[in-house]
C-alpha positions as CSV (number, residue, x, y, z in Angstrom):
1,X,91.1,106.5,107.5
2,X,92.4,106.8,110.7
3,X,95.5,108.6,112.4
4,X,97.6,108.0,115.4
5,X,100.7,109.5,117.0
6,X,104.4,108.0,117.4
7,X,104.9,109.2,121.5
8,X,108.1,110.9,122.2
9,X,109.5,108.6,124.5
10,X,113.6,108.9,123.6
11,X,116.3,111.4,124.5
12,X,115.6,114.6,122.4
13,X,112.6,113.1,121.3
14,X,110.1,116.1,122.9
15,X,111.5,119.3,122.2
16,X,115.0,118.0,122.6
17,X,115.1,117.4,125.7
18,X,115.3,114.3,127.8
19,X,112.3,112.1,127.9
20,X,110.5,112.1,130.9
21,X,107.3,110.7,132.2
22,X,105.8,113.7,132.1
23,X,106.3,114.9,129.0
24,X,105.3,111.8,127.5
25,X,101.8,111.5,129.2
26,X,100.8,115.3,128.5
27,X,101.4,114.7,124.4
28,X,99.7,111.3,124.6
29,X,96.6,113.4,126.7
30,X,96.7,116.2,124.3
31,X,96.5,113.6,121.1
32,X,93.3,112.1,123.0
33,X,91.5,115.3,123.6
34,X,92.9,116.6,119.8
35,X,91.0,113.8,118.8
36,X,93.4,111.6,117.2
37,X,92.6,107.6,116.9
38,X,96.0,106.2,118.6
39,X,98.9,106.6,120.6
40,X,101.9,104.1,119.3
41,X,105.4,103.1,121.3
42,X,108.5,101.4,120.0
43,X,110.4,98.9,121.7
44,X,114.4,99.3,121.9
45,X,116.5,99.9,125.0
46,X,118.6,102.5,123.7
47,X,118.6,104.3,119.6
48,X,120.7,106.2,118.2
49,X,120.7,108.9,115.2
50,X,123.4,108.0,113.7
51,X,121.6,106.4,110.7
52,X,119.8,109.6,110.7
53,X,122.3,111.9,109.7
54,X,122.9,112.6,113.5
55,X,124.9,111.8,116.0
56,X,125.7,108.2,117.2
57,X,125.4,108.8,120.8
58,X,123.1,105.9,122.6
59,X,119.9,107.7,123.2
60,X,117.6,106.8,126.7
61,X,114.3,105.0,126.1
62,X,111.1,104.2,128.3
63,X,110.9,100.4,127.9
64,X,107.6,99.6,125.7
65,X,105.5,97.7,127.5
66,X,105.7,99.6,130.7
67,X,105.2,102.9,129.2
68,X,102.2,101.5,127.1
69,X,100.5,100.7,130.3
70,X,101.5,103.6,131.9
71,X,99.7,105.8,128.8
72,X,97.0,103.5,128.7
73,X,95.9,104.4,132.6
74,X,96.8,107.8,131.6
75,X,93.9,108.1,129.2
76,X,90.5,106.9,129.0
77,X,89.4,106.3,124.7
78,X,92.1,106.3,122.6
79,X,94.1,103.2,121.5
80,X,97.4,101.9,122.4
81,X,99.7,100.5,119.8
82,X,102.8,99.1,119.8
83,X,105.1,99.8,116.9
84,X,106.7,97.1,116.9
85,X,107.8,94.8,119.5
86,X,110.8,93.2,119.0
87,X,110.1,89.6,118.9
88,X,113.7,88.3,120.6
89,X,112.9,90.2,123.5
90,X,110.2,88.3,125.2
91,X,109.2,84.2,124.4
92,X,105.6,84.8,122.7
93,X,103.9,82.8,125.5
94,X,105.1,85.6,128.0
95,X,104.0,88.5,125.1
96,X,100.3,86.7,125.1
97,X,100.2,86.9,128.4
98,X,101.1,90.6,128.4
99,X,99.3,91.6,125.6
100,X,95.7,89.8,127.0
101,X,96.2,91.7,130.6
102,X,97.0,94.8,128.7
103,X,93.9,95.0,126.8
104,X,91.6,93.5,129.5
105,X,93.1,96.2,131.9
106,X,92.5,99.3,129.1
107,X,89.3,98.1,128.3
108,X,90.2,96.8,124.8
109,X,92.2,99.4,123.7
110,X,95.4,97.2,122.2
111,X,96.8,96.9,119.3
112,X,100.0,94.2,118.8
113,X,102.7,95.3,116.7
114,X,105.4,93.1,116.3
115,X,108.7,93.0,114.6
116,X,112.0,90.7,113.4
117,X,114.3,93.1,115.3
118,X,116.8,95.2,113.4
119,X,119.4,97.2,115.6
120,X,122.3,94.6,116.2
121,X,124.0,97.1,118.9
122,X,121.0,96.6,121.4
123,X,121.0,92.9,121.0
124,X,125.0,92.5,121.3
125,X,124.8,94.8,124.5
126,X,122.1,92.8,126.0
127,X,124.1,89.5,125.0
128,X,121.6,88.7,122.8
129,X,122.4,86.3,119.6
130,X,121.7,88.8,116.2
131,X,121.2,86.0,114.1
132,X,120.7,86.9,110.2
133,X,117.4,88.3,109.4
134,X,115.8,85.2,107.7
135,X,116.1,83.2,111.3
136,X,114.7,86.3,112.8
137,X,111.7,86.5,110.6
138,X,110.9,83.0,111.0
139,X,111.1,82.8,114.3
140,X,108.5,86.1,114.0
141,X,106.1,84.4,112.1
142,X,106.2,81.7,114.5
143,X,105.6,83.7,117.5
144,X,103.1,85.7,115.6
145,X,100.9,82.3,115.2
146,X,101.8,81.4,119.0
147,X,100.4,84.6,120.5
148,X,97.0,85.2,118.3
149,X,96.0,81.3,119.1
150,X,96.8,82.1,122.8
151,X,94.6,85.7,122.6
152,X,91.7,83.2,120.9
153,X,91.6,81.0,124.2
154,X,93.6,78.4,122.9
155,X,95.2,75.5,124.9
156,X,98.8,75.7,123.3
157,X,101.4,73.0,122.0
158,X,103.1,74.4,119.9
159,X,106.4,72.5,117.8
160,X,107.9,74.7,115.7
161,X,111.4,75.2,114.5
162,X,112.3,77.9,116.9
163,X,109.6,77.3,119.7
164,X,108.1,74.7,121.7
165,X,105.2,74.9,123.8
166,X,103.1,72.2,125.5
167,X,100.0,73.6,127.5
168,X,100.0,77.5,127.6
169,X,97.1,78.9,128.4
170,X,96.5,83.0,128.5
171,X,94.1,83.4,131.3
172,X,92.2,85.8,131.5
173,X,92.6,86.7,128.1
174,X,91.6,90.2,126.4
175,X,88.7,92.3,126.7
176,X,85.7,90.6,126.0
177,X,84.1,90.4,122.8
178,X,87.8,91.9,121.0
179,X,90.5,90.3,119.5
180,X,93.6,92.5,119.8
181,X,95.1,92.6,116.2
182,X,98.6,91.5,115.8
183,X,100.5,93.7,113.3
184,X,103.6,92.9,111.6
185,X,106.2,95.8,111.2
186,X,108.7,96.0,107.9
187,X,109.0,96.2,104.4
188,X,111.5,93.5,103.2
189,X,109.7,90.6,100.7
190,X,109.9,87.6,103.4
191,X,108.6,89.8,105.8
192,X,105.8,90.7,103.7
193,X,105.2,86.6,102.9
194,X,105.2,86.4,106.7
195,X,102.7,89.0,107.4
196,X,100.6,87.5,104.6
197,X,100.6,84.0,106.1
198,X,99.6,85.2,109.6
199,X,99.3,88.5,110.2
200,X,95.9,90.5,110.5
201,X,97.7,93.4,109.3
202,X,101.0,94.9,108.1
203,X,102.6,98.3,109.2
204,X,105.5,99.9,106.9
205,X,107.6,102.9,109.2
206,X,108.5,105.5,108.2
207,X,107.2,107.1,105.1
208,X,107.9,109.9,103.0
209,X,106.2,109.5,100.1
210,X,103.2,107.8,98.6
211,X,105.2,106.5,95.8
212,X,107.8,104.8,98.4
213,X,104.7,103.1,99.7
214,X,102.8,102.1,96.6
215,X,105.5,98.9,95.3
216,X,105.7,97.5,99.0
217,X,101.9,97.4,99.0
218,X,102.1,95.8,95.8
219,X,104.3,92.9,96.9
220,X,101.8,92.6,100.0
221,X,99.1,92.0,97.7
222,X,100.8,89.7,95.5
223,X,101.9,88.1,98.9
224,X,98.5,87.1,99.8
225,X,97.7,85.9,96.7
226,X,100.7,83.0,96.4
227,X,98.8,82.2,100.0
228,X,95.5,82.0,98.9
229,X,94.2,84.6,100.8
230,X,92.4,87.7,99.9
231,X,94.9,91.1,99.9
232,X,92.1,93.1,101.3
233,X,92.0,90.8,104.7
234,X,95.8,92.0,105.7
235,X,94.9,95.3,107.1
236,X,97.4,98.0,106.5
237,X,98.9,101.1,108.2
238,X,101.8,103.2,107.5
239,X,103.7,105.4,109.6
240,X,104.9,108.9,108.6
241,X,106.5,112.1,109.1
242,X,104.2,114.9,108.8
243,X,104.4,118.5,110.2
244,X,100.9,120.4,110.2
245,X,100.6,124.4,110.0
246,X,97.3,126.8,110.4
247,X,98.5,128.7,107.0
248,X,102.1,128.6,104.9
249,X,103.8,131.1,107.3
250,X,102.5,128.9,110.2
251,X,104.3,125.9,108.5
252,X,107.4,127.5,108.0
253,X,107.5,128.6,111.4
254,X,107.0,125.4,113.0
255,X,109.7,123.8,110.2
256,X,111.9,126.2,111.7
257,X,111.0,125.6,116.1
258,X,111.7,121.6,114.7
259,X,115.3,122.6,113.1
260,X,116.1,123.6,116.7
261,X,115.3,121.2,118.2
262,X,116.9,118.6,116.0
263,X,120.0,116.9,116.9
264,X,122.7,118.1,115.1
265,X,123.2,116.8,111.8
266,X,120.0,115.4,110.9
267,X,118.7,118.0,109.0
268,X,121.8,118.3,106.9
269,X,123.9,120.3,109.6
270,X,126.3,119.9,112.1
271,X,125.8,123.0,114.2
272,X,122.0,122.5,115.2
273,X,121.0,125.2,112.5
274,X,119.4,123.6,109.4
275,X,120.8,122.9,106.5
276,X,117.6,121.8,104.9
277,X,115.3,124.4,103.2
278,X,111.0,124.1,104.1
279,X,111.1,123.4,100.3
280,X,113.2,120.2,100.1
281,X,111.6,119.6,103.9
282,X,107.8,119.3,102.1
283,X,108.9,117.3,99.2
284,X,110.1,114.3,101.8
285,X,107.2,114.7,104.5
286,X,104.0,114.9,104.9
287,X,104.2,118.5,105.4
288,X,102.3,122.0,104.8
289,X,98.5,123.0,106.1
290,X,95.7,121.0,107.1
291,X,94.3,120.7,103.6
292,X,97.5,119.8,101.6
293,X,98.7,117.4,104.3
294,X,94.8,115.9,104.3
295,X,95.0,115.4,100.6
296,X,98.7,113.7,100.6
297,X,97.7,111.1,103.1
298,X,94.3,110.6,101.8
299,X,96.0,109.1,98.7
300,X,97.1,106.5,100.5
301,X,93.4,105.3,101.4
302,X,93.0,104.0,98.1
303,X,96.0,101.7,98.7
304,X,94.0,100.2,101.3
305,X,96.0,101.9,104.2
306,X,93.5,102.5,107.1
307,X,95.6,104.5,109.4
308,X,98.2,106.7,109.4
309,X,100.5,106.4,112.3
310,X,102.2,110.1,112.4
311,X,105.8,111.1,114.0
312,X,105.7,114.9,113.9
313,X,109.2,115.7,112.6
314,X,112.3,114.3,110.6
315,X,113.4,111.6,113.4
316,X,111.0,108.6,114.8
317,X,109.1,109.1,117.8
318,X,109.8,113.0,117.2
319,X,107.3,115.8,118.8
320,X,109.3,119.1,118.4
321,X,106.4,120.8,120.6
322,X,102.6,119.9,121.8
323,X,101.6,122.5,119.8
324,X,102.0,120.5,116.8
325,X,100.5,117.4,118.3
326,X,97.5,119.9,119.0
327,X,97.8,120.6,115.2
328,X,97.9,117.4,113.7
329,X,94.0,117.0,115.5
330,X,92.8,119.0,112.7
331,X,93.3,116.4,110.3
332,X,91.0,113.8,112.1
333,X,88.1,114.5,111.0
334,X,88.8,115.0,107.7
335,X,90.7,111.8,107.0
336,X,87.8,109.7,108.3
């Protein structure tokens, strides 16, 4: 099993502060020299915390693709994900055409994650229709089919209920000799149908337990089935928060850096000091030493997940400091 790293790249996202470039690209170098498998960036113009427990304040963001190309230069091995796209921001011919120069330019390092869309303030501030979620996922699955046949060289006309297409073409396409996998972000049961009928692979963000993740990957399978197609061909990944120490005391310690660093109210408070003890903190991450956070995650491999896609704190996209992306390494080589 594999593991990757959500970047920091909101407001308060790396060590509280504002993002910045440079911030960004030292974690994503440090996770390539820790050794981790991935680097992963999600696509919104502006989040807030408030469904978080925090405050509601429209939080900055580094636009996805751009800062996915920008990491990709910045490194040299590891892989770049997306997690996910929003599917109404680009028409899927465009997002082909993206995704092919992206992983011809990295040297086949991209992986498509793509998504219905779910945060109606960003649409309604972009003047963007936020129609009701089964449009959006069909018009997902759609573009999902749309983009994979123009990655395989296709020729595209395309009639569909949301999109028409008569002759795209994505040339030149993506690395030679790899196929970029398109990944479908969500956990609801037509989403899972979708990801089912033409996916390669389904990601379900963010995770705190195994449990949580063990009846969603139980509809998936049942999914394929109803399509006639065999559950272990839909990859699977999860994403998760996890916080790695060296020993208990470690832990605790780095528990307690992440507390300050926290906007306000998310861990239970509303003056910046946690409300949340490490004890209630463990039993809803991935959290403790190397060994026990190892042996939690490595559960989840005989669910069929092959990577674990890790945001190292209690918000998404959260690095409290590189120290613990430097951490987080240690669990590489023991989940593979």
């Amino acid at each position: 099993m594999r593991i990757g790293l959500a970047l920091p790249h909101y407001d308060t996202s790396l060590a509280g502060e504002p993002v910045t470039w440079t911030g960004l690209r030292s974690v994503a170098r440090v996770a390539e020299e820790a050794g981790l498998d991935s680097l992963w960036v999600s696509d919104h113009l502006f989040l807030d915390w408030g469904r978080y427990g925090g405050p509601d304040t429209p939080q900055g963001s580094l636009e996805c693709w751009t800062t996915a190309a920008a990491v990709a230069a910045s490194t040299s091995r590891i892989r770049v994900g997306t997690l996910a796209l929003c599917n109404d921001f680009r028409p899927p011919a465009l997002l082909a055409k993206m995704a092919g120069s992206l992983d011809r330019l990295s040297g086949g390092r991209l992986d498509i994650g793509l998504g219905a869309g779910w945060y109606e303030q960003e649409y309604k501030r972009a003047g963007l229709d936020f129609d009701r979620p089964g449009i959006r996922i069909e018009r997902l699955g759609e573009a999902v089919e749309i983009v994979k046949r123009l990655l395989e060289g296709e020729e595209l006309t395309f009639g569909g209920s949301h999109y028409r297409i008569e002759g795209a073409v994505c040339r030149p396409g993506p690395a030679p000799g790899r196929q970029p996998p398109v990944w479908v972000g969500g956990k609801g049961d037509r989403l899972l149908a979708t990801a089912a009928r033409v996916a390669d692979g389904w990601n379900m963000s963010w995770l705190g337990s195994v449990e949580t993740y063990r009846d969603r990957s139980l509809v998936a399978t049942r999914a394929c089935e109803a399509v006639g197609r065999d559950p272990v061909t839909l990859r699977r990944s999860v994403g998760a928060y996890a916080l790695v120490g060296r020993n208990e005391a470690d832990a605790r310690a780095r528990f307690r850096r992440l507390a300050e660093r926290t906007p306000a109210g998310v861990l239970g408070s509303t003056n910046g000091n946690t409300a949340v003890s490490w004890d209630v903190f463990r039993r809803d991450h991935f959290a403790g030493t190397a060994a026990e956070v190892t042996d939690r995650l490595g559960s989840l491999r005989d669910l069929g997940v092959e990577e674990v896609i890790v945001t190292l704190g209690t918000l998404p996209f959260q690095v409290a400091d590189e120290e613990d992306v430097e951490q987080i390494g240690e669990l590489a080589p023991a989940l593979r």
